[in-house]
N, C-alpha and C positions, 0 to 999 in steps of 0.2 A: 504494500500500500504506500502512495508516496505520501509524503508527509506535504504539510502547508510550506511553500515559500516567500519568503520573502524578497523575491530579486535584486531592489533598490539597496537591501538593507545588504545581503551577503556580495555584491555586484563587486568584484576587486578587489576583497578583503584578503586576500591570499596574494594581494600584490602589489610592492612598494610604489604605488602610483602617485601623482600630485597632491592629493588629496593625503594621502599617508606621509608623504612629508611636509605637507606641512605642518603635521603634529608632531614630528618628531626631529625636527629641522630648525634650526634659527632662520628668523624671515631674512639675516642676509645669507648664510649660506644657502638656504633656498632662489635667493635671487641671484645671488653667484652662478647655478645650475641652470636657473635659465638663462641664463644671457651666455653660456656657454654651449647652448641647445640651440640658442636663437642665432649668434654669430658665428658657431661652430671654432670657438677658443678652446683651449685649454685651461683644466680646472689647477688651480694652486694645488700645491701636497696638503695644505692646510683646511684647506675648503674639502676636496679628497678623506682625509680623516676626520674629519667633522661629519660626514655626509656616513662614512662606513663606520661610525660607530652607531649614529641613528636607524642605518639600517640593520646593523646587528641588534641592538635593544632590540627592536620590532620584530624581526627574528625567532631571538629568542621567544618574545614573547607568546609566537606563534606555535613554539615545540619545536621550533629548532634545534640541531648540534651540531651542525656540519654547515661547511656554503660550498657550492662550488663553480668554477668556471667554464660554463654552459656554452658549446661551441659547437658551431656545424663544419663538421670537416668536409673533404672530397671523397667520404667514404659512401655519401647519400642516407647519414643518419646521424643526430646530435651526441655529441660526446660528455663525458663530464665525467672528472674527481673527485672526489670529495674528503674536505679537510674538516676538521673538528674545530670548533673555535676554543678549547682547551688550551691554556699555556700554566708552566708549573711557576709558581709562587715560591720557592724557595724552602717551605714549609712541610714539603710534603702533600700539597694542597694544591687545587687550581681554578685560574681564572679563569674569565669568558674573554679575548679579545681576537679586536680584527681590524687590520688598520687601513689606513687610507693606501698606503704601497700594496698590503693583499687585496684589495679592492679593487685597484686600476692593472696589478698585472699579474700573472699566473705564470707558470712554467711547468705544465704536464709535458713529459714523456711522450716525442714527436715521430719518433723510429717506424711506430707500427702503424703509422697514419698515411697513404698514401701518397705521393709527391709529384711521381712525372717525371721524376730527374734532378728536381730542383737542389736536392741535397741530398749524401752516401747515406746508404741506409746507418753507419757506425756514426750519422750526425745526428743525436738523438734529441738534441738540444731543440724546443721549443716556445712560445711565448703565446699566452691569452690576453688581450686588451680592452679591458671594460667599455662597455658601449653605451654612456651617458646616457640616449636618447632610447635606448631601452629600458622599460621597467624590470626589477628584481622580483623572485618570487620565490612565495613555500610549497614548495612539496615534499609531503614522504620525510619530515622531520632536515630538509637540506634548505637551503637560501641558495637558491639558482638566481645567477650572476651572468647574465647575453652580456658574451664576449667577443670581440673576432680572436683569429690566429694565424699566426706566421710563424715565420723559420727565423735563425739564429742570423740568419741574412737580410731579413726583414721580406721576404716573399710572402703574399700572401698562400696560406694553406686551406683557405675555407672558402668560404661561400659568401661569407656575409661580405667581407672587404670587399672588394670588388660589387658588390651591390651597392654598398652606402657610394663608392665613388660614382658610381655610374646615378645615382641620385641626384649629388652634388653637380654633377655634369649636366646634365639635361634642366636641372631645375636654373643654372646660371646662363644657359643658352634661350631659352624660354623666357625670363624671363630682356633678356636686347628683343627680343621679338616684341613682346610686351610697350615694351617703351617707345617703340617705331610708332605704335598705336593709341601713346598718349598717356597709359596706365605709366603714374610716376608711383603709386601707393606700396605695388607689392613689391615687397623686397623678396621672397622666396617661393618657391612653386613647390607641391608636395605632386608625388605621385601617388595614386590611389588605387587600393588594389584591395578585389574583393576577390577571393579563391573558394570557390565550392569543392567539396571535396566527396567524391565518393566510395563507399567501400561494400565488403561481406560481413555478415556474421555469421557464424556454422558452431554448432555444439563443440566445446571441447573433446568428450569423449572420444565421437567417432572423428575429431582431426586429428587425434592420437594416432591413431589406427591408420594414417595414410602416409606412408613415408617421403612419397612425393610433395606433401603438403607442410609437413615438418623441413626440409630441407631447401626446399626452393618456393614455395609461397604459392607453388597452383600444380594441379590435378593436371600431372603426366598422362596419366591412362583415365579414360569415363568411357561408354560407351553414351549415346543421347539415351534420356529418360524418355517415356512416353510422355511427359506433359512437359515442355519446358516454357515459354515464356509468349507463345504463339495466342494466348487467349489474353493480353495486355490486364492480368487482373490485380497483378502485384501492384504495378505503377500508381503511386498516387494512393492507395486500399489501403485497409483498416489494419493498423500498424498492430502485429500479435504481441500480448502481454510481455512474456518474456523483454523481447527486443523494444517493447515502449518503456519498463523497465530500468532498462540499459540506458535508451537513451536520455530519460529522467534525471540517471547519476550523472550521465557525461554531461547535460547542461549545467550541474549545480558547479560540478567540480572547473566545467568551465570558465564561468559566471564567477568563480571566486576568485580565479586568476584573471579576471581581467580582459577574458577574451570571448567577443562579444558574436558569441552563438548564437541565428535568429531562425533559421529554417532548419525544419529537420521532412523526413518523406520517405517512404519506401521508391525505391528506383526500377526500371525494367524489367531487371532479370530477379525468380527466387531469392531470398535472401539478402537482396544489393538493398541500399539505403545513400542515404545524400545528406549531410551538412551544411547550411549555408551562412556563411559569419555576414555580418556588417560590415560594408568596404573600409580600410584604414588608410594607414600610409604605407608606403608600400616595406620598409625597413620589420617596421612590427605588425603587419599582415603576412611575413615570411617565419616572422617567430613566434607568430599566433597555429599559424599553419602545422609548425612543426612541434609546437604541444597538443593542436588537434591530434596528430595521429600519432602521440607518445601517450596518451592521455585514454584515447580509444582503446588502445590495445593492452594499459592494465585493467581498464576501466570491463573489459568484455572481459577482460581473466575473473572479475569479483563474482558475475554474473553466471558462467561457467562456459562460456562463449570465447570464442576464438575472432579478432576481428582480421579478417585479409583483404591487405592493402597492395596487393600484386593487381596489376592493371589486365591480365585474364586468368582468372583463377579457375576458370569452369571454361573448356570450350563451346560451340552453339550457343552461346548464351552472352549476352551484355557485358562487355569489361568495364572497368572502372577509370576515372579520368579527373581530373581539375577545369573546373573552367574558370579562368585568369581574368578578371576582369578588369580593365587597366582605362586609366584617365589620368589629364593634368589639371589639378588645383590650387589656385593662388589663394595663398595666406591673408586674402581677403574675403576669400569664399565665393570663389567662381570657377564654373567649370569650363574648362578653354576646349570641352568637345560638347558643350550645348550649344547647338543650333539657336539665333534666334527667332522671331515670328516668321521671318522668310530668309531661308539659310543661302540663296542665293546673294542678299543684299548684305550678307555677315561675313565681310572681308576678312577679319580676323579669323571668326572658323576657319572661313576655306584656306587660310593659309596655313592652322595647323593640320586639314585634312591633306591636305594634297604633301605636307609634308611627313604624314605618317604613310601616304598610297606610295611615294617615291621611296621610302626608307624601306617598304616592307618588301616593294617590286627587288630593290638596289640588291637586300642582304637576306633573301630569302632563305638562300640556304645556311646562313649560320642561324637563323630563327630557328629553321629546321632542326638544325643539329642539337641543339636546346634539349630537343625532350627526346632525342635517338635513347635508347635503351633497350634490352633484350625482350623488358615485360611488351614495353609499347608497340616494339614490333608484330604482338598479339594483337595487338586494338587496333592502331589506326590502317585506316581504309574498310574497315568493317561496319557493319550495319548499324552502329549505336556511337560511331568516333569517325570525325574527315578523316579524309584521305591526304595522304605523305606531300601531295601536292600544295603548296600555300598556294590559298587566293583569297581576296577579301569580298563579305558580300556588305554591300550598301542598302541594300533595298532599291524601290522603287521611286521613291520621290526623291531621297538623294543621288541615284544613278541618275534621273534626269535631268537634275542643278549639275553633276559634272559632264554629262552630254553636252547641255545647253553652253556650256564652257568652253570647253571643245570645239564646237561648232560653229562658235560663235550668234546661238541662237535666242532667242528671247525666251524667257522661263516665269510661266505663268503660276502663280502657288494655288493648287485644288482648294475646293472651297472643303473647309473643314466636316467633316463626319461624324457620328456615330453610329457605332451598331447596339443591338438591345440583345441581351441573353433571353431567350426563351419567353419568358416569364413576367409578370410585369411587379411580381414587388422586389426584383432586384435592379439595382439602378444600372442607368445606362453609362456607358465606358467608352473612352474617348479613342477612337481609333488610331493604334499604333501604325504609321506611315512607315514603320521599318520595322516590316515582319523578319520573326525569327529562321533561320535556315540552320538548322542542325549538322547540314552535311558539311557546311563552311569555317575552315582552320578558324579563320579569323572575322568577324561580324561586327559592326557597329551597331547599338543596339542604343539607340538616343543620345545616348549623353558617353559613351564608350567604348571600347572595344572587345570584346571578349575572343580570345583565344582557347583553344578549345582542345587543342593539342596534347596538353600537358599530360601524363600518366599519373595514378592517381598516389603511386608511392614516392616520386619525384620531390625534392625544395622547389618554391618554385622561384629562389633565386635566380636561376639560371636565365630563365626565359625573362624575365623584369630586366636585367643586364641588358640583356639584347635588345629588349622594346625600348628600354629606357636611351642606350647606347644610339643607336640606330637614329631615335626622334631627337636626338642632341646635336646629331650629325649633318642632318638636313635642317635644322632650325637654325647651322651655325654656316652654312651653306647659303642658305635665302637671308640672315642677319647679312653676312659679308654683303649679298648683293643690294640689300634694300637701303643699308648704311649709308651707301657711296651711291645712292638713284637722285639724277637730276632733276627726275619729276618723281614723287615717290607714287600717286596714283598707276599712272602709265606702267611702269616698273612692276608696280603689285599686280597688275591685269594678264601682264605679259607675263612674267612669272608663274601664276598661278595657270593660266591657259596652257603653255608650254611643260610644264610639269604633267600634269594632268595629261594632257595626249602624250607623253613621252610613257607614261607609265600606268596605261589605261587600259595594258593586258593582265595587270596582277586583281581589277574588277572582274567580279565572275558572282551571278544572284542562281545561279540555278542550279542542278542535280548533282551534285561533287563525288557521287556514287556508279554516277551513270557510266559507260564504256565511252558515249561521246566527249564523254569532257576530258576522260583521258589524253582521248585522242586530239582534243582541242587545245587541250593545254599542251601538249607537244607541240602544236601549230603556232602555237605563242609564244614558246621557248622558254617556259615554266620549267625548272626543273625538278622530278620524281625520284627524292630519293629515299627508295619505298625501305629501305630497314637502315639498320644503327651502322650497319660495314660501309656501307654509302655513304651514310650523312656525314658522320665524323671527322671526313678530313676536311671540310668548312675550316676546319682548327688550324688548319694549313693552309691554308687558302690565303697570298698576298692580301689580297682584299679586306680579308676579316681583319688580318693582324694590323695592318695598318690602321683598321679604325677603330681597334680595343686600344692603340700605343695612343694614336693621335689625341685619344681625349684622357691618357690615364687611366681607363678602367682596366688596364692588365700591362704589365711588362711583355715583350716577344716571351719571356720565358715560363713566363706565368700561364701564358695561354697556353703555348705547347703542352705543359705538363697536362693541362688538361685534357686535351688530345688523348695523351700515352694515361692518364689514370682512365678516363674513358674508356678507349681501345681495349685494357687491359680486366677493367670490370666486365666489357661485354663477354669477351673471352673464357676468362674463370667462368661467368653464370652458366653461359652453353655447356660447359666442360661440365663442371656438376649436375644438369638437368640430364645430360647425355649418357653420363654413369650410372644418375641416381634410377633413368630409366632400366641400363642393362641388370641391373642389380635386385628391379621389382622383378624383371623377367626371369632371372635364373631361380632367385630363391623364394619367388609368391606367386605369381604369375601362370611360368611352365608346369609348378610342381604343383599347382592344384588342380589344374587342367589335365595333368596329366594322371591326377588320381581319379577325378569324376571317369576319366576315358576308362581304368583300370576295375573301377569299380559296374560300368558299363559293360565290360567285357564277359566279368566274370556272370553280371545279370542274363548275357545273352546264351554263356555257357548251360549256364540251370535251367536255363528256359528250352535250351536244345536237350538237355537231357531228359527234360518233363514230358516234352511234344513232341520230337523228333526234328521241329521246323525251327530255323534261324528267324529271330524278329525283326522284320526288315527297318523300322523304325529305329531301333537303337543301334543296329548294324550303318545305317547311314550315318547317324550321329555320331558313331565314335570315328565313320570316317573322317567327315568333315572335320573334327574335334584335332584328330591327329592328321590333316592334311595342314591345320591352320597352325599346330604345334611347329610346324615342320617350320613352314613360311617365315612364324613368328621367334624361332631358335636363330633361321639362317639371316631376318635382316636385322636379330639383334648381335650377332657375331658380326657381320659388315660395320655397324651401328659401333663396335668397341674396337674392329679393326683402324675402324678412320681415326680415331682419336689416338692413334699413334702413329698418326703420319701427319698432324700438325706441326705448317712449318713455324719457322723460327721468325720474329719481328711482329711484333702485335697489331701492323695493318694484313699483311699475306696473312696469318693466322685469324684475323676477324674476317677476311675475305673467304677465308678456308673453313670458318665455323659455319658461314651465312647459307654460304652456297653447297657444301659436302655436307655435315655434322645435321644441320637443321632438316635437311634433306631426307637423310637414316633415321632423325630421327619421327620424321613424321609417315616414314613405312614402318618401323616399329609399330606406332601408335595405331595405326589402321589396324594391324593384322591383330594387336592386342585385345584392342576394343571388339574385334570382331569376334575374338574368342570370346569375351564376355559376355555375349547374346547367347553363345553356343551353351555355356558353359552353368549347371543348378546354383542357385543362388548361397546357397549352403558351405558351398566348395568354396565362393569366388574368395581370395583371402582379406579383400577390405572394401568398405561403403561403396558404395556407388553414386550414382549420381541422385536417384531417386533419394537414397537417405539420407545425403549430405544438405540437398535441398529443399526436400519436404518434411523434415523432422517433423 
């Protein structure tokens, strides 16, 4: 039964927010923290220790005994040590402290964290950097402390660095655009990022019981249940006790940290569900994110549920995804992708549209490369996620404001709408002029853009980098020109006209599923790069490097690494999936197949000695049984021979996992599943898809 909440009252109490300092703050060391937030300074040692000992009290007070320094490495999961705030007294006895130096910097143990080259694995040496404009929080009896992290050479090794720069970049570029336009007020531009996330939940018990599911995060072997997902009843439907439950705790527990939960929904497929936060900024809507699904998955362990955050956990059936949804916001509170009353006469808009169509047309493929991963290569271009191909849809009335552009034609604005739901005591709804297209990477959807890309276990650092990088690039592109315009009207027309038809093949409103548009986006020179052995070398790519160095969002060597830890994850994943397959087959798989067949035999024996007649029913069955035994031994031997002929260098080798290894392993899997159909439900030796999804 859930208990009464009180939202307002528990809303952030598990997190050193503004509001928490300033009770435990001096109003100038609190004002110290802002104006180092606000001008992006650095705080005194003395401001520093004043501020971490406020946060320790509050800590403590919390049930704390431990804090530690809360970092996203390039491992694609949050890290963190934990230190005691214990120190001995001399006495025999000890205090609580924790000072403004353990507060701003850390030094865990950097050896076994992934690099790229950037330093010898014997360089173990590390550092975490307190990240002022994040809040602190309690969990689990620790004070988590959002940090970045770097090498002993000052490289960045995480995720986060490289985001806040890329922040700071776009938001100083945006803002010269700004002032072409008159706006002298904002000093700063926030970017704004709301991330939906969605996932599984499946019993404990029987995830036990599947070793493909303990080790790699989705169901090697299923055969299709008879009901899967074909009757749309799950979608939207009456959330089952248990998992309403679940997600009761996950709000409160969210809600105390701070992070601002507002949608919750059953999703497509059996079991799938969706989270949707409140848009933030985009620095702590990456670290809201990544306590969503640290948070989900103790949170489903309380309940006795498993939560899986692999982007296809179940084949036939809906993967799981993020949808990103991204905008620029001036610290006066405006949105620089709301359209006005007639978006054709809103010069400003169209200047940052036309400079987000030409950034996304320009660096397609490192947007791409963004979300390449092994899971993703499950999902996208399948029935519930775009396809590999970027293209953006506008809809209908902004595709004909950039027509009209174009063509230099006159653009008439339709006379406003509505439509009425069914019924007449619900009110009438103001028709939305930019319908949604699900099949579309990336969509303007009013006032934003949502990218749809993203896999659902992903940060989604990576992909804000690049949107944020990208819109920095072309705002600093049309600044240079508008700067130096003798007429600035004339200048902004031409501009705007000339952009737009130069990059008015990456518009696409229609079927992104369909076979024509494949074919259509080839005729455009879009490029498909349909798995992660493709996309990845974007990392290499002159192009990209020059515009991660140009603005400071990466060193040449900072990016590379990324390339090689990339490359090198995809690698390892396949190589485990690939094993953990040969491994169901020898020891679960073959041997229980091969006892129903044994047990079958002997049935046909006693029946020939009863009747004199062989039953031809179970005589075909164990043929079948052991024709598929056979298939299913020899392409799992193929299937374990290739995996020792992988070459050497981790692009040949991701090229060799994509094209051979992925290959074996998806004739495995046919001839596996097909045994499953064959095979008494008794024998089979774990869940299937029927009990994994219809508990």
């Amino acid at each position: 039964m859930h208990t009464t909440l009180s939202v307002p009252e528990i809303f952030g109490t598990d997190s050193f927010n503004e509001a928490t300092m300033k009770q435990y703050l001096a109003p100038e060391i609190f004002q110290a923290w802002k104006q180092c937030i606000q001008n992006g300074t650095q705080l005194d040692l003395s401001v520093a220790n004043a501020i971490a000992e406020g946060m320790k009290n509050w800590a403590i007070g919390k049930g704390a005994t431990h804090y530690t320094h809360w970092f996203q490495p390039m491992t694609g999961i949050t890290a963190e040590k934990h230190d005691s705030f214990i120190t001995p007294d001399g006495s025999g006895n000890v205090i609580m402290e924790f000072s403004g130096k353990e507060l701003v910097r850390g030094e865990p143990d950097a050896s076994s964290f992934p690099s790229g080259g950037l330093r010898a694995t014997f360089e173990a040496r590390g550092y975490t950097a307190w990240d002022p404009t994040a809040f602190a929080f309690v969990k689990d009896g620790s004070l988590y402390i959002p940090t970045c992290f770097f090498s002993y050479t000052g490289d960045a090794l995480d995720k986060k660095t490289p985001l806040l720069r890329s922040i700071d970049e776009v938001s100083r570029e945006t803002v010269r655009i700004l002032r072409l336009f008159g706006d002298k007020e904002t000093k700063r531009v926030q970017v704004s990022v709301g991330a939906e996330q969605e996932y599984f939940l499946i019993p404990k018990a029987i995830y036990a019981e599947r070793e493909d599911l303990r080790l790699t995060g989705r169901t090697l072997f299923g055969a299709a249940p008879p009901k899967g997902q074909e009757l749309d009843d799950h979608y939207f439907g009456t959330i089952r006790t248990r998992v309403s439950n679940f997600m009761h705790d996950l709000d409160e527990q969210l809600w105390r940290l701070g992070v601002l939960s507002k949608t919750k929904h059953n999703e497509g497929a059996p079991c799938q569900h969706e989270l949707a936060p409140i848009f933030t900024d985009a620095s702590n809507a990456c670290d809201a994110n990544q306590i969503i699904m640290m948070v989900m998955k103790k949170c489903a362990a309380k309940h006795d549920l498993v939560c899986l955050l692999h982007e296809k956990p179940f084949a036939g059936l809906n993967g799981s995804g993020k949808h990103n949804n991204w905008s620029l916001c001036t610290d006066t509170g405006k949105n620089l992708f709301k359209p006005g009353d007639t978006p054709r006469q809103n010069a400003q808009f169209l200047v940052f549209l036309a400079a987000f169509i030409k950034g996304i047309d320009e660096y397609q493929d490192f947007l791409r490369s963004t979300v390449a991963s092994a899971g993703n290569d499950h999902r996208l271009g399948a029935h519930e996620a775009p396809p590999a191909i970027i293209s953006i849809f506008l809809g209908d009335e902004l595709t004909a404001v950039v027509n009209s552009i174009i063509n230099g034609t006159n653009y008439t604005d339709p006379e406003s709408s509505e439509i009425r739901i069914g019924v007449d005591v619900l009110p009438s709804i103001p028709k939305d002029t930019t319908d949604r297209n699900r099949t579309s990477p990336v969509a303007f959807t009013g006032n934003k853009f949502e990218f749809r890309m993203l896999g659902s276990s992903q940060s989604i650092a990576g992909p804000n980098i690049a949107l944020n990088t990208i819109m920095a690039e072309e705002l600093s592109q049309f600044a240079d020109i508008l700067e130096n315009a003798d007429n600035f009207d004339s200048t902004l027309q031409k501009l705007i006209c000339d952009t737009l038809t130069a990059h008015q093949r990456i518009i696409f409103n229609g079927n992104g599923y369909s076979q024509q548009w494949q074919e259509e986006a080839a005729k455009r020179g879009l490029s498909n790069l349909h798995n992660t052995a493709r996309a990845l070398p974007a990392y290499i790519n002159q192009k990209n490097i020059d515009l991660v160095t140009k603005h400071g969002i990466f060193t040449e060597a900072e990016f590379l690494a990324r390339y090689e830890i990339h490359l090198e994850a995809y690698c390892k994943l396949i190589n485990i999936e690939a094993r953990t397959m040969v491994d169901m087959v020898m020891h679960q798989i073959l041997p229980a197949a091969l006892r129903y067949s044994s047990d079958l035999a002997e049935g046909i024996n006693r029946k020939k000695e009863a009747t004199g007649n062989k039953p031809a029913t179970e005589l075909s069955l164990v043929r079948r049984i052991s024709e598929s035994c056979d298939r299913l031994y020899e392409a799992s031997e193929q299937l374990y021979a290739s995996l020792k002929k992988v070459p050497q260098g981790n692009q040949c080798a991701a090229d060799y996992y994509s094209e051979i290894v992925v290959a074996g392993m998806q004739a495995v899997r046919k001839e596996a599943d097909f045994l499953e159909k064959l095979t008494a439900k008794s024998y089979w030796p774990y869940p299937t898809y029927s009990d994994l999804l219809f508990y």
